[in-house]
PyMOL Python script that loads the backbone (N, CA, C, O; Angstrom):
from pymol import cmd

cmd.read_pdbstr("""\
ATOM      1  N   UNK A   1       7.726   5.955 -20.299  1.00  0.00           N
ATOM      2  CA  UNK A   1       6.939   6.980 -19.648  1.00  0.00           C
ATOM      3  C   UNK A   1       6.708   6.585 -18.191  1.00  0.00           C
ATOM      4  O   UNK A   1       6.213   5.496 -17.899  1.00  0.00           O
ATOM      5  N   UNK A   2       7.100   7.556 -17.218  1.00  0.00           N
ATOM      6  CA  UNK A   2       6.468   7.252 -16.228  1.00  0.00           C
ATOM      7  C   UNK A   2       5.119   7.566 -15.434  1.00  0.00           C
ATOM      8  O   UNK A   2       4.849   8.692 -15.016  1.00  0.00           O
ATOM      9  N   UNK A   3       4.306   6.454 -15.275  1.00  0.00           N
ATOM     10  CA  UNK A   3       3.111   5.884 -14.944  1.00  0.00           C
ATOM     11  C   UNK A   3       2.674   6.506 -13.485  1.00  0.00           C
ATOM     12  O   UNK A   3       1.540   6.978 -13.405  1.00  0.00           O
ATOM     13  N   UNK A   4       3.394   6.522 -12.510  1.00  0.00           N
ATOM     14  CA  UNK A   4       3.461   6.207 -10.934  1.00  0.00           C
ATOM     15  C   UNK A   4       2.256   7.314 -10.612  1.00  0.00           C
ATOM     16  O   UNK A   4       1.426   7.047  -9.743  1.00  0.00           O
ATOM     17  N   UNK A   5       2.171   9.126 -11.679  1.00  0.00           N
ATOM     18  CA  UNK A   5       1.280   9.525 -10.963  1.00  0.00           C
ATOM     19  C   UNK A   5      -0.413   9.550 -11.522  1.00  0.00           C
ATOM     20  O   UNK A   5      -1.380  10.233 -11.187  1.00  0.00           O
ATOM     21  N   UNK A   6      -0.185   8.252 -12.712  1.00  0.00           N
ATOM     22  CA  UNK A   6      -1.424   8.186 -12.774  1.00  0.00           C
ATOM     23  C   UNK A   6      -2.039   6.963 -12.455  1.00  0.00           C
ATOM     24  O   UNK A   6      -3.119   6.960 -13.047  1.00  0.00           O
ATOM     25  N   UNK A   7      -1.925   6.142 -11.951  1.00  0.00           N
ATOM     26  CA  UNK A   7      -2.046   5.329 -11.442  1.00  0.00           C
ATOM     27  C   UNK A   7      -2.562   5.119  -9.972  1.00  0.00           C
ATOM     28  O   UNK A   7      -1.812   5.557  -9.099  1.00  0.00           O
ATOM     29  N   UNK A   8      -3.748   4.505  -9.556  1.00  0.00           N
ATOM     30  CA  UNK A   8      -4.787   4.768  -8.386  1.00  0.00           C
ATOM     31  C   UNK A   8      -4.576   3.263  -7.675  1.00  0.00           C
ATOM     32  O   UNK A   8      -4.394   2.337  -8.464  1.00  0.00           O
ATOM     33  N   UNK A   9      -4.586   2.980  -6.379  1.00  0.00           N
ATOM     34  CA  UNK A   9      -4.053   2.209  -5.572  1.00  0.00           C
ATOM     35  C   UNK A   9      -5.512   2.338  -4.651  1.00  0.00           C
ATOM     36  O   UNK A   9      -6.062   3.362  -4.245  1.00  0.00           O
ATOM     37  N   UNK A  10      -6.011   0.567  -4.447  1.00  0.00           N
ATOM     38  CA  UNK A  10      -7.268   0.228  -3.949  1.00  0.00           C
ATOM     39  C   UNK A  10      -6.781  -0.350  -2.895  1.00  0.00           C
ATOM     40  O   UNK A  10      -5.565  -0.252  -3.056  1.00  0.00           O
ATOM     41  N   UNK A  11      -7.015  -1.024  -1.675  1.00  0.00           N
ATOM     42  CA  UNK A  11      -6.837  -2.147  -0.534  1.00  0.00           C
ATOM     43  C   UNK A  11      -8.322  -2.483  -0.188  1.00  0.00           C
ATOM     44  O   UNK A  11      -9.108  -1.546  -0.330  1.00  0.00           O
ATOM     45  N   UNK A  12      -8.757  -3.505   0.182  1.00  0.00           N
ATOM     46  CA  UNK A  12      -9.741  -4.204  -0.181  1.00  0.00           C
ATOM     47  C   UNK A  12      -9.898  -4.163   1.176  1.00  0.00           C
ATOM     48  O   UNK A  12     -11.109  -4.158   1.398  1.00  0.00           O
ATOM     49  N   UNK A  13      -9.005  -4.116   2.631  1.00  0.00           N
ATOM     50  CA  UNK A  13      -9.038  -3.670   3.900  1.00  0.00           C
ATOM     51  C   UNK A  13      -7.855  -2.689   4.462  1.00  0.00           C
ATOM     52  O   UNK A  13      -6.768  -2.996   4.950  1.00  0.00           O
ATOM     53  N   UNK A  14      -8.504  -1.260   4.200  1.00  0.00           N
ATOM     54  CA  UNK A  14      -7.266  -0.109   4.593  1.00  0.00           C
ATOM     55  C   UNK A  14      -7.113  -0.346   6.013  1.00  0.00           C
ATOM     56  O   UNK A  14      -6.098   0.320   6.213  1.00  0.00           O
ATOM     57  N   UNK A  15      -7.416  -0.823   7.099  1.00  0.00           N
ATOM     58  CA  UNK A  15      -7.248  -0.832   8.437  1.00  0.00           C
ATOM     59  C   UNK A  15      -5.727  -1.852   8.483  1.00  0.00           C
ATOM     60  O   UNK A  15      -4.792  -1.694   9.269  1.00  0.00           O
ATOM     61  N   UNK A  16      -5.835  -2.860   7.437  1.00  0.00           N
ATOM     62  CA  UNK A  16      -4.417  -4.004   7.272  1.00  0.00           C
ATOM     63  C   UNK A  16      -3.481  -3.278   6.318  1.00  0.00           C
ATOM     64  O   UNK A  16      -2.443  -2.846   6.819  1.00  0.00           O
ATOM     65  N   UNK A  17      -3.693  -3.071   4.989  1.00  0.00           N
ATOM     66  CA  UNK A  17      -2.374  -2.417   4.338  1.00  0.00           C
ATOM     67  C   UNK A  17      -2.797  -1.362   3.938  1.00  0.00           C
ATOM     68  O   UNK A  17      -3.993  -1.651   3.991  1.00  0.00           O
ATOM     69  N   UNK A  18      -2.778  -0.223   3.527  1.00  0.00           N
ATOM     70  CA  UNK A  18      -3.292   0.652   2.494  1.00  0.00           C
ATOM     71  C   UNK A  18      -1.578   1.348   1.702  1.00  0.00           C
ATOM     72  O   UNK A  18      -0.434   1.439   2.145  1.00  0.00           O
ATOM     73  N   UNK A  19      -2.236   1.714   0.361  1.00  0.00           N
ATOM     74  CA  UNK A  19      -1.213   2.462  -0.056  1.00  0.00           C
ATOM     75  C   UNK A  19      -1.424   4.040  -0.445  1.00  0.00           C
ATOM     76  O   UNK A  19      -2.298   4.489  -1.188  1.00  0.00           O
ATOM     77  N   UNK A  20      -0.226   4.892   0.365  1.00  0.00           N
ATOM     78  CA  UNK A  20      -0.343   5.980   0.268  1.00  0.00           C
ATOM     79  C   UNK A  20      -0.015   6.920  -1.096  1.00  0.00           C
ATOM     80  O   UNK A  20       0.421   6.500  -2.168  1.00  0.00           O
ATOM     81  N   UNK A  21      -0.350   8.310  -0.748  1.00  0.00           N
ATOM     82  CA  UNK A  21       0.083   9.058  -2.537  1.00  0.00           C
ATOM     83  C   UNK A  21       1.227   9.090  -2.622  1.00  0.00           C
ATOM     84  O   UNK A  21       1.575  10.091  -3.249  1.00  0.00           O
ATOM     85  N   UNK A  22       2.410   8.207  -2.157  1.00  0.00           N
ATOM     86  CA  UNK A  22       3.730   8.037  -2.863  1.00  0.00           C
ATOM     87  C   UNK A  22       3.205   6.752  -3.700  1.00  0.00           C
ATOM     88  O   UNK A  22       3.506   6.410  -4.844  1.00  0.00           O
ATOM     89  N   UNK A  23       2.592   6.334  -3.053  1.00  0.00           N
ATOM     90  CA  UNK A  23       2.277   5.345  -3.478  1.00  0.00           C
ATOM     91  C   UNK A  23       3.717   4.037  -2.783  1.00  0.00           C
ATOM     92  O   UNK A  23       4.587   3.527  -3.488  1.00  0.00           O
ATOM     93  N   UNK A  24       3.520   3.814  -1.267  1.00  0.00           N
ATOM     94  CA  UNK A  24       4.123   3.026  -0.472  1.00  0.00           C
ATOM     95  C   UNK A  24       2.958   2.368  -0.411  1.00  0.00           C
ATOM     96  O   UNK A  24       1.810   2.805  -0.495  1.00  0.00           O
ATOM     97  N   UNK A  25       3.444   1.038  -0.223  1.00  0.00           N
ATOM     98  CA  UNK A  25       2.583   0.043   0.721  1.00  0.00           C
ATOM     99  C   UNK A  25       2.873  -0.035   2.494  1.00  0.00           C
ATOM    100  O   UNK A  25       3.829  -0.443   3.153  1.00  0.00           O
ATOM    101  N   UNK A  26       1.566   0.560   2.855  1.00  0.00           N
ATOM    102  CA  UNK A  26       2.075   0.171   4.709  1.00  0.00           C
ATOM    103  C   UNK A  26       1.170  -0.688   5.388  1.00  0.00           C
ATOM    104  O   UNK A  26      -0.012  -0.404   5.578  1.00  0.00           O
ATOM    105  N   UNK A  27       1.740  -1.772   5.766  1.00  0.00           N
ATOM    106  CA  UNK A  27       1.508  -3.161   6.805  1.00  0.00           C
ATOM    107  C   UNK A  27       0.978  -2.124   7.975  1.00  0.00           C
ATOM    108  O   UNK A  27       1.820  -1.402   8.508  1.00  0.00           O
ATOM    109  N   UNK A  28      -0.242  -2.047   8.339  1.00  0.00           N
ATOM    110  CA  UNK A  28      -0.780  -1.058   9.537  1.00  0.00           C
ATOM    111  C   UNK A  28      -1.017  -2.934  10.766  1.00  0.00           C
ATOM    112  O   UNK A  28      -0.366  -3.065  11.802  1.00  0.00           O
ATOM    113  N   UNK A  29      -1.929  -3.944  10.310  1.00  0.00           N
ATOM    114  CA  UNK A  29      -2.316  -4.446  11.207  1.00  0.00           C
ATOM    115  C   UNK A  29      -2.630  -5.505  11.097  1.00  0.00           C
ATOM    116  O   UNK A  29      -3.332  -5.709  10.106  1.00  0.00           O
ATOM    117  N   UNK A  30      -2.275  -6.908  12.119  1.00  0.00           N
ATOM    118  CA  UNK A  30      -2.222  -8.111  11.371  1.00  0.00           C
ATOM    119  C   UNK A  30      -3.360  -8.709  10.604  1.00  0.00           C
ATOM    120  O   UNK A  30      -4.404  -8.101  10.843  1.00  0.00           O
ATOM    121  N   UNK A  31      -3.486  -9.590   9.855  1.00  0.00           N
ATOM    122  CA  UNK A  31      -4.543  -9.503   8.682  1.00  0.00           C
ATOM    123  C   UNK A  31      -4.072  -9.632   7.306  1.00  0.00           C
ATOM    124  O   UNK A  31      -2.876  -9.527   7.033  1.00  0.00           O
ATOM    125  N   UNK A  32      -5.290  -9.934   6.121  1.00  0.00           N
ATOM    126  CA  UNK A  32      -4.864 -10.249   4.632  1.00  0.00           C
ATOM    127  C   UNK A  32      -5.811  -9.367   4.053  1.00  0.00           C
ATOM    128  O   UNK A  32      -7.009  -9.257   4.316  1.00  0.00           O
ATOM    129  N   UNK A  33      -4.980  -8.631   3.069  1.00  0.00           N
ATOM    130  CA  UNK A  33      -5.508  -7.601   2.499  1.00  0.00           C
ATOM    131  C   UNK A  33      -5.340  -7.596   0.606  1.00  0.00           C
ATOM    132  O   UNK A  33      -4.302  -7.846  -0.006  1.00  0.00           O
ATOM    133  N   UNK A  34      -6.544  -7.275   0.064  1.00  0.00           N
ATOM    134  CA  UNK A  34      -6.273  -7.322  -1.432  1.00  0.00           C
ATOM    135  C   UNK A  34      -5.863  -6.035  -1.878  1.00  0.00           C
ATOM    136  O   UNK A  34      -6.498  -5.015  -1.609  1.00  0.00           O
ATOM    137  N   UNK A  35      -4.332  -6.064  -2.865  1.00  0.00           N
ATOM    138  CA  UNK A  35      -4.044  -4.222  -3.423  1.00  0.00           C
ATOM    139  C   UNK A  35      -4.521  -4.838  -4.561  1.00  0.00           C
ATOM    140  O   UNK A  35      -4.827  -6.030  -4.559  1.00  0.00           O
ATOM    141  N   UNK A  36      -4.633  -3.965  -5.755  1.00  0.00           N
ATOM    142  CA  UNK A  36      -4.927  -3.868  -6.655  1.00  0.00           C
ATOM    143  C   UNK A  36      -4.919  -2.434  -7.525  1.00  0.00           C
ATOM    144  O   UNK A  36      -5.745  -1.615  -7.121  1.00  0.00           O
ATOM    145  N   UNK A  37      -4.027  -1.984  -8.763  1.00  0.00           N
ATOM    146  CA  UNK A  37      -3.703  -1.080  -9.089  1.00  0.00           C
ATOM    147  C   UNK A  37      -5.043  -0.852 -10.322  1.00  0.00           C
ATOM    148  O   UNK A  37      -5.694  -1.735 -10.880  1.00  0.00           O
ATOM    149  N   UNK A  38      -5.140   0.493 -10.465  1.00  0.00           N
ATOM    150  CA  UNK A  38      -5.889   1.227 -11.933  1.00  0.00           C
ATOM    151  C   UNK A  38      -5.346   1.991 -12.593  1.00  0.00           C
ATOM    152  O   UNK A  38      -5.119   3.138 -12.209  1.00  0.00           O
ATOM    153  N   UNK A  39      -4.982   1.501 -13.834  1.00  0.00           N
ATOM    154  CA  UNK A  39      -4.597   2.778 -14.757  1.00  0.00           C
ATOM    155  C   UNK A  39      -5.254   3.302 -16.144  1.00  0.00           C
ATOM    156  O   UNK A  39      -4.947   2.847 -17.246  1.00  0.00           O
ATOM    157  N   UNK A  40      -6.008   4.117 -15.967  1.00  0.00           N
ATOM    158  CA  UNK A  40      -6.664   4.719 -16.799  1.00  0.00           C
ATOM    159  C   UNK A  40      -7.613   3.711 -17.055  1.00  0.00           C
ATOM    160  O   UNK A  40      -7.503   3.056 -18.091  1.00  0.00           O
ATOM    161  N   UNK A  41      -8.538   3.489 -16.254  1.00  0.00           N
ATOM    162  CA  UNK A  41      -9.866   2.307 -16.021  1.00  0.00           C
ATOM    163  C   UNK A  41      -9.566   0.967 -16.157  1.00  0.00           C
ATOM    164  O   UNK A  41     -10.483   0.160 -16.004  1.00  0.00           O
ATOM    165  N   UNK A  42      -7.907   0.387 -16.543  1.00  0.00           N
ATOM    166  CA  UNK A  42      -7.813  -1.011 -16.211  1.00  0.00           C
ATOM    167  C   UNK A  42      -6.907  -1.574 -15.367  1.00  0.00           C
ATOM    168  O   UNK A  42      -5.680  -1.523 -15.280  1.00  0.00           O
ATOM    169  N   UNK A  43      -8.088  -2.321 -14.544  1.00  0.00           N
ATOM    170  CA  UNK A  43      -7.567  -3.137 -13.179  1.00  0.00           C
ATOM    171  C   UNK A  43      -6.240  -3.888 -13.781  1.00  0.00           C
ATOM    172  O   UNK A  43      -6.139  -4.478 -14.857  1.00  0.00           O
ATOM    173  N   UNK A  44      -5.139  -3.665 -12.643  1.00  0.00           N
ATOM    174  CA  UNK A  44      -4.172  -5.083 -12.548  1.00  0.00           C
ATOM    175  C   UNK A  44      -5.392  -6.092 -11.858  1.00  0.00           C
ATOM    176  O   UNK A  44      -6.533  -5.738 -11.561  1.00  0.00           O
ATOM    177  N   UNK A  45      -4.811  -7.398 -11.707  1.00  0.00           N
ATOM    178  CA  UNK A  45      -5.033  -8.056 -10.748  1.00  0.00           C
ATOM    179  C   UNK A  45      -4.730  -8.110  -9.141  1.00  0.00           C
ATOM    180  O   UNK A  45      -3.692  -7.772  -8.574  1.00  0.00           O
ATOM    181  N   UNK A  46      -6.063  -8.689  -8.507  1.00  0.00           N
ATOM    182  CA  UNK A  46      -5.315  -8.305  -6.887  1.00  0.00           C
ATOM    183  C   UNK A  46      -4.392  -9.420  -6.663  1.00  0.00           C
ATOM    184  O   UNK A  46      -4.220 -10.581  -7.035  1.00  0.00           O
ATOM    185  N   UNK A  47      -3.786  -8.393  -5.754  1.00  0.00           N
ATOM    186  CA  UNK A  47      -2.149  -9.393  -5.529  1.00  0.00           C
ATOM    187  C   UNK A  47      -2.620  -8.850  -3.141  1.00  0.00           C
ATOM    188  O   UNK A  47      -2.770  -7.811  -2.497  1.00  0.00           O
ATOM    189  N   UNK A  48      -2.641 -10.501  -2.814  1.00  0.00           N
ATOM    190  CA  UNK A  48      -3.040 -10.227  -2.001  1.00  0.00           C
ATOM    191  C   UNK A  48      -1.891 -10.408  -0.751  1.00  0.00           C
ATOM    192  O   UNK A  48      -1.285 -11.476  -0.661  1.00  0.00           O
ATOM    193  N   UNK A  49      -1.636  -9.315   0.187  1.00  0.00           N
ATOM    194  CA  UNK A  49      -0.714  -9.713   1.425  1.00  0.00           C
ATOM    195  C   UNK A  49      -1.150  -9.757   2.834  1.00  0.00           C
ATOM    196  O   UNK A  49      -2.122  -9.277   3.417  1.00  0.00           O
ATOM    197  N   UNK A  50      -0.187 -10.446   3.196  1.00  0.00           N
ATOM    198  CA  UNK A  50      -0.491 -11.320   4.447  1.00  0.00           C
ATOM    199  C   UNK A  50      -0.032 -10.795   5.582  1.00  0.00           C
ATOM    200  O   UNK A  50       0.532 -11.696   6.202  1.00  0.00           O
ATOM    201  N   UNK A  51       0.023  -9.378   6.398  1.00  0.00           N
ATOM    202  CA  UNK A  51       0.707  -8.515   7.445  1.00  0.00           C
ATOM    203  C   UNK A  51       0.580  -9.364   8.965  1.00  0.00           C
ATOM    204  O   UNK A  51      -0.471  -9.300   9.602  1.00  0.00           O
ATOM    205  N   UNK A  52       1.926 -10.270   9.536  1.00  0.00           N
ATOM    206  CA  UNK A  52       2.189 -11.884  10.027  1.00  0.00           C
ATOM    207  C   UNK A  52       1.850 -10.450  11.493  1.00  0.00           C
ATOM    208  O   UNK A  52       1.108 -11.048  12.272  1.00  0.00           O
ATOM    209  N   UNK A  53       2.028  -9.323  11.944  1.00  0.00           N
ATOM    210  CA  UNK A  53       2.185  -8.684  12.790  1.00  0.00           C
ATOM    211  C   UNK A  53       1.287  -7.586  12.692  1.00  0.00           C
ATOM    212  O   UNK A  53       0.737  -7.212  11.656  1.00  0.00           O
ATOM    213  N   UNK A  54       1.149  -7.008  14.007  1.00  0.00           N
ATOM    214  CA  UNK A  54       1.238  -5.397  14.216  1.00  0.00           C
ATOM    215  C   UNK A  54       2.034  -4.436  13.907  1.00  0.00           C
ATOM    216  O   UNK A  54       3.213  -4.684  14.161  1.00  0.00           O
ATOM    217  N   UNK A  55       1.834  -3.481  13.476  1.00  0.00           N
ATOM    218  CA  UNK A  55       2.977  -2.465  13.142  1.00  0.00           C
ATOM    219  C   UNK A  55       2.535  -1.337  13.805  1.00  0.00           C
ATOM    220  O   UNK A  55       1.362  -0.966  13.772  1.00  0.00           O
ATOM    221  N   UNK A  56       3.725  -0.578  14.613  1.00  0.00           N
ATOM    222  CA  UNK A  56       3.721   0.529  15.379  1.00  0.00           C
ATOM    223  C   UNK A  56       3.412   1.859  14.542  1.00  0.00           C
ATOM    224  O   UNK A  56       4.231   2.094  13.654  1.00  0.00           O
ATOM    225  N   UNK A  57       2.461   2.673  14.675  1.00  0.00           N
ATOM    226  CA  UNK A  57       2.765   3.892  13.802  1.00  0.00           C
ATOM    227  C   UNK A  57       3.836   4.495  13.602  1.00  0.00           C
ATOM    228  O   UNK A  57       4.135   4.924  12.487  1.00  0.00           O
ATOM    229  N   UNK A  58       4.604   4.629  14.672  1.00  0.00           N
ATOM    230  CA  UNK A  58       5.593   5.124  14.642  1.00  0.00           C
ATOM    231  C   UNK A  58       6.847   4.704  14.256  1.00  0.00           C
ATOM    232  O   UNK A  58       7.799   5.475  14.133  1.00  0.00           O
ATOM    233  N   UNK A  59       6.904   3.153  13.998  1.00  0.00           N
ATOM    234  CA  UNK A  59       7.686   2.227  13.224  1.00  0.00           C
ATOM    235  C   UNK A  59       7.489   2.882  11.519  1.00  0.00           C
ATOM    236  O   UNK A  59       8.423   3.310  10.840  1.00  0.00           O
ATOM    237  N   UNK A  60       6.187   2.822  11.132  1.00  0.00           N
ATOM    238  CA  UNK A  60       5.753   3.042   9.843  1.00  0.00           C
ATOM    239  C   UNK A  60       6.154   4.600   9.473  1.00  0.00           C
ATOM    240  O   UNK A  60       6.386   4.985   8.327  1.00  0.00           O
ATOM    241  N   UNK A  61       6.185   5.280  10.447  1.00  0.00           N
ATOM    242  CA  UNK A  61       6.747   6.582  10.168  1.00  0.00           C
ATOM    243  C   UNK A  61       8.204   6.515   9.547  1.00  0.00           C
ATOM    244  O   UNK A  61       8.713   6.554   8.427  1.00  0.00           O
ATOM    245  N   UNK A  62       8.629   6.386  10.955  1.00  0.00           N
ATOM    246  CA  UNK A  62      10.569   6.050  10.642  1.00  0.00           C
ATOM    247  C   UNK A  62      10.869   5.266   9.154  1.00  0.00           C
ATOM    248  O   UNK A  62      11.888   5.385   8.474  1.00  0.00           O
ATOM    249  N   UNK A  63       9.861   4.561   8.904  1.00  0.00           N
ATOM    250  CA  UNK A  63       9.904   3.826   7.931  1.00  0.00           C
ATOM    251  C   UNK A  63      10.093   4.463   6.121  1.00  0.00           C
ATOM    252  O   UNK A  63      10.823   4.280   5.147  1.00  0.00           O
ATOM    253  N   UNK A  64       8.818   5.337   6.558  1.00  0.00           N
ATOM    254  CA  UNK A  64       8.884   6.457   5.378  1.00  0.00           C
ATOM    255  C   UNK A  64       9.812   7.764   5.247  1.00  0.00           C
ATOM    256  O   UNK A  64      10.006   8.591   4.356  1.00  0.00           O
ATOM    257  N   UNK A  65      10.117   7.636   6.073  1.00  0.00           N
ATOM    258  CA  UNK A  65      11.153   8.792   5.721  1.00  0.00           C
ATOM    259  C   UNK A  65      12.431   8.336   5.830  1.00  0.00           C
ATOM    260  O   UNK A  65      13.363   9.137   5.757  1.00  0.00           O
ATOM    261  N   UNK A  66      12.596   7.313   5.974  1.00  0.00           N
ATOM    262  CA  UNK A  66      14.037   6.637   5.488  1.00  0.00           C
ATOM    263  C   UNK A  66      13.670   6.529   3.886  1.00  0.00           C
ATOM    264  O   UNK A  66      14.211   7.160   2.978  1.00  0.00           O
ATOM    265  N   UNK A  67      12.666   5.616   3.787  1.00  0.00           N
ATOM    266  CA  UNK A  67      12.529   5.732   2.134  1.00  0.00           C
ATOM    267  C   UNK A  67      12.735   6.763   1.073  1.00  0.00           C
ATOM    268  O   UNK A  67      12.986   6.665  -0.128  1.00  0.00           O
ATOM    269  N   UNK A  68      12.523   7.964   2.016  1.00  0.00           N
ATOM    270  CA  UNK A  68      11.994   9.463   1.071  1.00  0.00           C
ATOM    271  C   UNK A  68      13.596  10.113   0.774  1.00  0.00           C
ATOM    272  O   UNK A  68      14.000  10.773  -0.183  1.00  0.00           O
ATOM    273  N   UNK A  69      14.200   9.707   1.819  1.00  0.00           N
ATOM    274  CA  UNK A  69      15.563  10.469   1.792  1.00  0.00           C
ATOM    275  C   UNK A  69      16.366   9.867   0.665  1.00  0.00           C
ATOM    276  O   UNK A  69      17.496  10.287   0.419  1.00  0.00           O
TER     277      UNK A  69
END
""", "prot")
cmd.dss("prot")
cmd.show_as("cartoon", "prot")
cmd.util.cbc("prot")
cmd.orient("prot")
C-alpha cells in the first residue's frame, strides 16, 4: 500500500530544512535540523540533517521541477 499521502512530515527548524506536500526534503539554510515522520499518530524517529551551505531559492526551485518531470 502506498503510504506517501498519509503520512505528515515535522522539521524541528523549517527556516534549515522543511519538507514539502510532495513530500521533498529542501536544504533552505545552513544549520541542523530534526525531520521526523507521522503515520497515523506514530512517530518515526528523528533523523537529523546537517545543511554544510546556503541554498539559493532559486537553486531549490530548478531543483523541484527537475524532480517532478
Amino acid at each position: 500500500k502506498e503510504l506517501t499521502s498519509d503520512v505528515e512530515w515535522f522539521s524541528t527548524q523549517q527556516q534549515v530544512a522543511r519538507v514539502d506536500d510532495l513530500n521533498f526534503l529542501y536544504p533552505l539554510a545552513k544549520g541542523k535540523a530534526k525531520i521526523r515522520a507521522v503515520y497515523k499518530g506514530v512517530a518515526s524517529k528523528d533523523v537529523e540533517v546537517n545543511v554544510v551551505a546556503d541554498i539559493d531559492a532559486q537553486a531549490v526551485q530548478a531543483i523541484k521541477q527537475e524532480l517532478l518531470q
